[in-house]
N, C-alpha and C positions, 0 to 999 in steps of 0.2 A: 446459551451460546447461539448467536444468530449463525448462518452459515451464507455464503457471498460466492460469487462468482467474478472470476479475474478474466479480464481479457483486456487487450491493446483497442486501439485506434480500431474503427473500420468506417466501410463509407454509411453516411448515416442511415441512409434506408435498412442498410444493413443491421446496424445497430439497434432502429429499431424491431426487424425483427427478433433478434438476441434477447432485448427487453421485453416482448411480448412472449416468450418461447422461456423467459427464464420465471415470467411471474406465472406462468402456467404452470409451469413444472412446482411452484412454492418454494422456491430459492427466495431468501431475504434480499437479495440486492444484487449492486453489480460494482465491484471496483475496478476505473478503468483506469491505467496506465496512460504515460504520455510518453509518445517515442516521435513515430511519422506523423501522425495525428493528434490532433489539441485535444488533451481529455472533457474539455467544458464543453467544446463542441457537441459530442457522443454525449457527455451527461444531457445535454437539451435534448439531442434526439430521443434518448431512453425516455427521457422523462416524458415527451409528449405521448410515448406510446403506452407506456405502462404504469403501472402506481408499484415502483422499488422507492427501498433503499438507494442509495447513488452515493460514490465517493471516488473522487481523484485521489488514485493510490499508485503513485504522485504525480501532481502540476509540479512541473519546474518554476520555482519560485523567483528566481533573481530576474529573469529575462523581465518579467511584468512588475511593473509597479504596485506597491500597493495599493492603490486605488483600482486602480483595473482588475487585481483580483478580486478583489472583495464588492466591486460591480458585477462581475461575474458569478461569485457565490452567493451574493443576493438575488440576483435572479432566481439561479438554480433552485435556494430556498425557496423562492415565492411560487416557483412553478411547482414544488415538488411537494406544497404543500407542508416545508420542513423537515422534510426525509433527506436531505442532504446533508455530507459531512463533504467539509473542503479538507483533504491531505495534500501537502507540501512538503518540499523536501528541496536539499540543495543541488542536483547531480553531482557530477562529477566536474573537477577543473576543466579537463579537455574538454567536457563539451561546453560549459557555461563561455567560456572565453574563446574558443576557436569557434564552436556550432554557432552559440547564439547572440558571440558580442559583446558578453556581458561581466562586469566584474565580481570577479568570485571572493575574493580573500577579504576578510577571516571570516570561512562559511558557518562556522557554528554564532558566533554573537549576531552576523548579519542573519541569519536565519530568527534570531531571540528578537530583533529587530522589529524585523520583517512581519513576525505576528503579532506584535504589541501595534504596528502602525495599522493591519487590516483591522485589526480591533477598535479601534482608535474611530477608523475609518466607519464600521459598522454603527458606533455611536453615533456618529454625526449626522447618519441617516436615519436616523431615529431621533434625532434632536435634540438626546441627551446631552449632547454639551456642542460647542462651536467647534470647528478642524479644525486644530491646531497642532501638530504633530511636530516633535523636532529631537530627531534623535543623528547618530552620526551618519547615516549613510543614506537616508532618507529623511524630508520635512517635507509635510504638507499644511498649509494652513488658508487654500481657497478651496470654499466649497459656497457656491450661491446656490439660494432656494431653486434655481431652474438650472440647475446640472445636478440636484440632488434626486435620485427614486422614492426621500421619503421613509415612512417607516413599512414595513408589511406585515401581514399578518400570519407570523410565524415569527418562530425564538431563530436569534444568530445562528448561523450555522458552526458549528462545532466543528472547531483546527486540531487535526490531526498532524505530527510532525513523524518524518521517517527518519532511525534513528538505528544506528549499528552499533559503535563504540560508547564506553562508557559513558564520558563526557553528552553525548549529544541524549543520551538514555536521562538522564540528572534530567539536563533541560525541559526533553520532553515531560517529563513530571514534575517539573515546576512550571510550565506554562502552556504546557498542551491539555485540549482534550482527549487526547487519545493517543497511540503510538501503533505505526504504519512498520510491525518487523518485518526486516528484510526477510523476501524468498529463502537466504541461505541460511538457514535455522535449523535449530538441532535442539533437542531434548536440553544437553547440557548447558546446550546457550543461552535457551530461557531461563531455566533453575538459576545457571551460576550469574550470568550478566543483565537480562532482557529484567526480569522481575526486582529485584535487589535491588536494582540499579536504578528503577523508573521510582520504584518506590522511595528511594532515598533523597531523590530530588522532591517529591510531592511532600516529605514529611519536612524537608527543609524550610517550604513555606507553608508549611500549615498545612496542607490539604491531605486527605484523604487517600491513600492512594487505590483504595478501590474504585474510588469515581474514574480514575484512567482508564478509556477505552482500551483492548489490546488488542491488535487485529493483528494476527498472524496467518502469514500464505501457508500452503501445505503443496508440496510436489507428491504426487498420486502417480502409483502405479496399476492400474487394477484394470482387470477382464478375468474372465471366463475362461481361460486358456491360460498357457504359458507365452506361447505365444505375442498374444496380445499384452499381457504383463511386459514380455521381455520389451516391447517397440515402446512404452512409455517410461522403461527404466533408463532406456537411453538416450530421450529427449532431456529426462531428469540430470543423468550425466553429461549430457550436453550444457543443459542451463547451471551446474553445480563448476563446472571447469568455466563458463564464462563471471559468473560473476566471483568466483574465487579466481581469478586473475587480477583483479582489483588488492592493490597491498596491506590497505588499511584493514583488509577482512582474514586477513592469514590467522587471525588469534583464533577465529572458529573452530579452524582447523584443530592449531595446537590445542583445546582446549579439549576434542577425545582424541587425544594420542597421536595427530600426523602432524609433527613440527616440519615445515618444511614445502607444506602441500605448494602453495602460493608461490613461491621461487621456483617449482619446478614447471607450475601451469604459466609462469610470465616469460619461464625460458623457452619454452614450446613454444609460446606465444611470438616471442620475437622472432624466434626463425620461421615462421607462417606456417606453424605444424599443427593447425586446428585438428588433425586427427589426435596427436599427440596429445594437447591439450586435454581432450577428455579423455585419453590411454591413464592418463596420471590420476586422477577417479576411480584407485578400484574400487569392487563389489564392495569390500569390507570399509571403505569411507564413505560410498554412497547409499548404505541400510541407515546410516545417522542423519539422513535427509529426506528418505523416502519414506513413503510408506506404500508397500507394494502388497496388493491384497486381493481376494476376490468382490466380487462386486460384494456376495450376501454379508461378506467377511468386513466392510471397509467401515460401517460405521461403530462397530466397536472397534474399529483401530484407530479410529476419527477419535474417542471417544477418551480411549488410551491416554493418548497423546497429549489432547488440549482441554479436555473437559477439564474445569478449577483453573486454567490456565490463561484460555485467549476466550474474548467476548464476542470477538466474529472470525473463524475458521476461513480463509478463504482458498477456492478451490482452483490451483494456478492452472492445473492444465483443462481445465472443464469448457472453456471457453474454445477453447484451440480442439476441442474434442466436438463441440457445436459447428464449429466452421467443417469440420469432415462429416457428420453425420449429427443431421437435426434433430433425429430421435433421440438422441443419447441424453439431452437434458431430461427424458422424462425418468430416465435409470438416477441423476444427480437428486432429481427433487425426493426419490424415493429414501434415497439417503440423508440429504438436506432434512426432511422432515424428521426423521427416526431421529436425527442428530439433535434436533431443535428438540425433541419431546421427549429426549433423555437428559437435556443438561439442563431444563425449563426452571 
């Protein structure tokens, strides 16, 4: 089980020192998110500074053509010397259509699309076959030798799809390399829907479904104190009441025993009761999210949790614990490593 580091956008100097501060500590990588900042961006900067892993977890996919992505994660590959994995994913309606412009519907088959054309795309630069792409919501069919980058020397980069509900879980394991679980995850999530589910779609076409990457985020509580425990169980609940106010994600919920969670965080929601919101998070729905522990304690509960389970562990808040205090990656690597050299 490799072990990663999650963080957002930042400005690129920044980034790369994160990148240099995370290959020192012996973290595997870095998965960055796309919110206010382009995650490609950060992946170049990381890359020029340090020799990780790197994965967009996630590019919003609709806004960019498939061409322009996969311009994008050819670079990244060639820079990165093939340590890059592209993840995509679709957002959300509100924002593909009011943020970014873009047409969203029907997000799961245009997502199925969408990576059969970067694929497509990747061939053509390698010269395995001419562009010729034509599917319903996108065709490409010019590419001349002087707008192509050619072939490089490294394998395609390996598409990652983010994936919640059943449905897009199938897909992912019919034509992804890998599946990007969402942050809001649960023990029972993975057992009953995350693993069943991806696998059922891999055996559909044939494949393997071991070969599916599983990159699962982890929400961490842990310090040396209570203290310090308690301020990152309530960022936890913070982040667990924002994206459980999304509807489609309410089955989580019901699925250890709180039918209902979702209606009551979009009711809070609408009257602009962000306190409320995470009031509706008790203690006892948010131990199915966390894991809150001491530092000596965290990687046998790292261990618990995802060993046999997810192939890259990723540490949501470790990034956002860098941004406060720079030492702290060298306590993540000491865990990162013991993680890696127990699940090897």
């Amino acid at each position: 089980m490799k072990f990663d580091l999650m963080t957002g956008g930042a400005p690129l100097r920044q980034m790369q020192d994160l990148a240099r501060d995370a290959a020192a500590a012996g973290l595997s990588g870095l998965v960055i998110t796309e919110g206010a900042r382009t995650a490609y961006l950060s992946c170049a900067a990381a890359a020029l500074a340090a020799d990780l892993e790197l994965s967009t977890g996630i590019a919003v996919a609709f806004p960019r053509s498939p061409m322009v992505t996969a311009e994008l994660a050819w670079e990244l590959a060639e820079t990165t010397g093939g340590r890059f994995r592209l993840g995509l994913g679709t957002q959300v309606r509100a924002h593909i259509e009011r943020r970014y412009g873009a047409p969203f519907d029907p997000p799961g088959p245009r997502l199925r699309e969408y990576v059969a054309a970067v694929r497509a795309v990747f061939r053509a630069f390698r010269g395995e076959q001419p562009l010729d792409f034509r599917g319903n919501f996108w065709s490409m069919s010019l590419l001349p030798a002087q707008w192509s980058p050619g072939s490089i020397d490294a394998a395609d980069p390996p598409i990652d799809i983010a994936a919640v509900n059943p449905w897009m879980l199938r897909t992912a394991g019919e034509i992804a390399d890998g599946v990007h679980v969402h942050p809001l995850n649960t023990p029972t999530y993975l057992e009953k829907t995350v693993l069943p589910e991806a696998a059922a779609g891999a055996r559909r076409v044939g494949r393997d479904p071991s070969d599916l990457t599983l990159i699962v985020p982890l929400f961490t509580a842990v310090g040396d104190t209570e203290e310090e425990r308690a301020r990152w169980r309530e960022m936890a609940r913070v982040q667990v009441a924002f994206y459980g106010s999304t509807a489609n994600y309410g089955f989580v919920f019901d699925q250890i025993g709180f039918e209902g969670t979702t209606a009551r965080i979009r009711e809070r929601q609408k009257a602009g009761d962000v306190a409320g919101m995470s009031a509706v998070v008790t203690n006892e729905i948010l131990e199915h999210f966390v894991v809150s522990t001491t530092w000596d304690e965290l990687s046998d509960a790292i261990v618990a949790r995802l060993g046999g389970v997810a192939d890259r562990v990723v540490a949501y808040f470790a990034g956002a614990a860098w941004q406060q205090d720079r030492a702290s990656l060298g306590r993540w690597g000491e865990v990162a490593r013991d993680v890696m050299a127990r699940t090897s």
